[in-house]
C-alpha positions as MATLAB code, in Angstrom:
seq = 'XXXXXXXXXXXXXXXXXXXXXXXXXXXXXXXXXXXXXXXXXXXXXXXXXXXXXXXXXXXXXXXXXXXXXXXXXXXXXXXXXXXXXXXXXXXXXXXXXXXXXXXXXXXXXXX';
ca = [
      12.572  -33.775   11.495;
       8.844  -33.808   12.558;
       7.095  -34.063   15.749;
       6.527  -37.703   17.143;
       2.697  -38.609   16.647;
       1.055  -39.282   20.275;
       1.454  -43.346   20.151;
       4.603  -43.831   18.576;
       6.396  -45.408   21.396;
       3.092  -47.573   21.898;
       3.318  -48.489   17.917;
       7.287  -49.216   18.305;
       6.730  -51.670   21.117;
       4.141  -53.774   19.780;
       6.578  -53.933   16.681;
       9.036  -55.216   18.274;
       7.139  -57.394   20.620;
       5.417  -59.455   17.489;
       8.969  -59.875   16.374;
      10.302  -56.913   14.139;
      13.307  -55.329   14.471;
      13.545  -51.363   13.989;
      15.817  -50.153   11.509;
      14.794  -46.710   11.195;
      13.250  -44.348   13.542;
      12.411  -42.429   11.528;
      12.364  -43.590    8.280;
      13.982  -41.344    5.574;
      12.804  -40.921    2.320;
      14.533  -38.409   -0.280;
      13.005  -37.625   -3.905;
      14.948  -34.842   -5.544;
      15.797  -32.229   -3.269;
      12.538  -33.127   -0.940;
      13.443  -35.229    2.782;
      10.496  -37.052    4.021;
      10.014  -38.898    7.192;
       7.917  -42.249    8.042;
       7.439  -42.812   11.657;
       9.375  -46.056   11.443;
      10.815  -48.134    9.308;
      11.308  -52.558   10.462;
      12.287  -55.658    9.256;
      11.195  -59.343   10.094;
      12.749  -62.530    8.998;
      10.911  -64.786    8.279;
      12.662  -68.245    8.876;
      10.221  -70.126    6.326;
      10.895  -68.103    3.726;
      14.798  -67.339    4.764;
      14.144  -63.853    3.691;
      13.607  -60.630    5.351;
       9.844  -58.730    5.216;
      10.667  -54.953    5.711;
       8.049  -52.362    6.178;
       7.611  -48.658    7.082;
       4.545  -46.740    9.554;
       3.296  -43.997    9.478;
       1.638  -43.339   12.871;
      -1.048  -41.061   13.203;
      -2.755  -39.207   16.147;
      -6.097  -37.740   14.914;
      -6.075  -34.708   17.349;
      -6.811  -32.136   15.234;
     -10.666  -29.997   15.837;
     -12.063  -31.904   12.549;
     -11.724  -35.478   11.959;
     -11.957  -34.683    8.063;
      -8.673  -32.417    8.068;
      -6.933  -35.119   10.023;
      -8.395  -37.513    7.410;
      -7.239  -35.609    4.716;
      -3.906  -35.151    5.965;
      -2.926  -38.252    6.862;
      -4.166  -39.861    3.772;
      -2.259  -37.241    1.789;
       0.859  -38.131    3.630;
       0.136  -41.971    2.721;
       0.069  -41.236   -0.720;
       2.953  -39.182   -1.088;
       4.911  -41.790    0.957;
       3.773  -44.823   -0.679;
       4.471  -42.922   -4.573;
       8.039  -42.435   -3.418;
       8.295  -45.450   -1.925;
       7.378  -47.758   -5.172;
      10.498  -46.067   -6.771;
      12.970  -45.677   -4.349;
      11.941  -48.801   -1.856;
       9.797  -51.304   -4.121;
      10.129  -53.995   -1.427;
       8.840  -52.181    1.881;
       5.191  -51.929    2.022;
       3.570  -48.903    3.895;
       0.859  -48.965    6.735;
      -0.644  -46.227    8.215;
      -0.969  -46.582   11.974;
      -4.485  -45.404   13.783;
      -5.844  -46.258   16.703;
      -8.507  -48.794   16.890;
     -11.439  -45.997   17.409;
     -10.609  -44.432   14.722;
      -9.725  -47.443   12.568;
     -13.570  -48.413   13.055;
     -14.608  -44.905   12.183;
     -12.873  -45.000    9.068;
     -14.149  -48.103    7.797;
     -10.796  -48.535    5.572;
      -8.150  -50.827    4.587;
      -5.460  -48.985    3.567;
      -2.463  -50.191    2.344;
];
């Protein structure tokens, strides 16, 4: 299993403090012979709806010497997550955790 990212305590709690309930920690993924691991994986119900929302996060640092690599790698790991994810878990949607700083930096939406 991989390394916990810098924040992931910080990202759990405020999960769980706007309601969400962690299911996985981490989140595993298997396509073929390959494991993978999301940071987390949670669920909300939502009481209008009567229906659970479940998601999974990926929570990333940014500590590495160039922002790029970082970049690259995370966004690599999004995409490899999300494509097995629309196959084996259609109804979890997949967010990519960043601090604020570099949130701004990035200028994306991603998800």
């Amino acid at each position: 299993m991989p390394a916990r990212d810098r924040y992931h305590e910080n990202v759990k709690n405020a999960l769980i403090k706007d309601g969400w309930t962690i299911t996985d920690d981490p989140f595993h993924l298997k396509w073929g012979k390959r494991d993978m691991y999301v940071d987390l994986g949670a669920e909300k119900l939502i009481a209008a709806e009567k229906e659970g929302q479940q998601i999974a996060v990926e929570i990333k640092t940014f500590r590495s010497v160039s922002d790029m690599t970082a970049l690259e790698h995370a966004l690599g790991q999004y995409l490899a997550y999300r494509s097995v994810m629309t196959r084996t878990n259609p109804d979890r949607v997949l967010y990519l955790a960043v601090r604020d700083e570099v949130s701004r930096w990035l200028q994306l939406n991603i998800r």
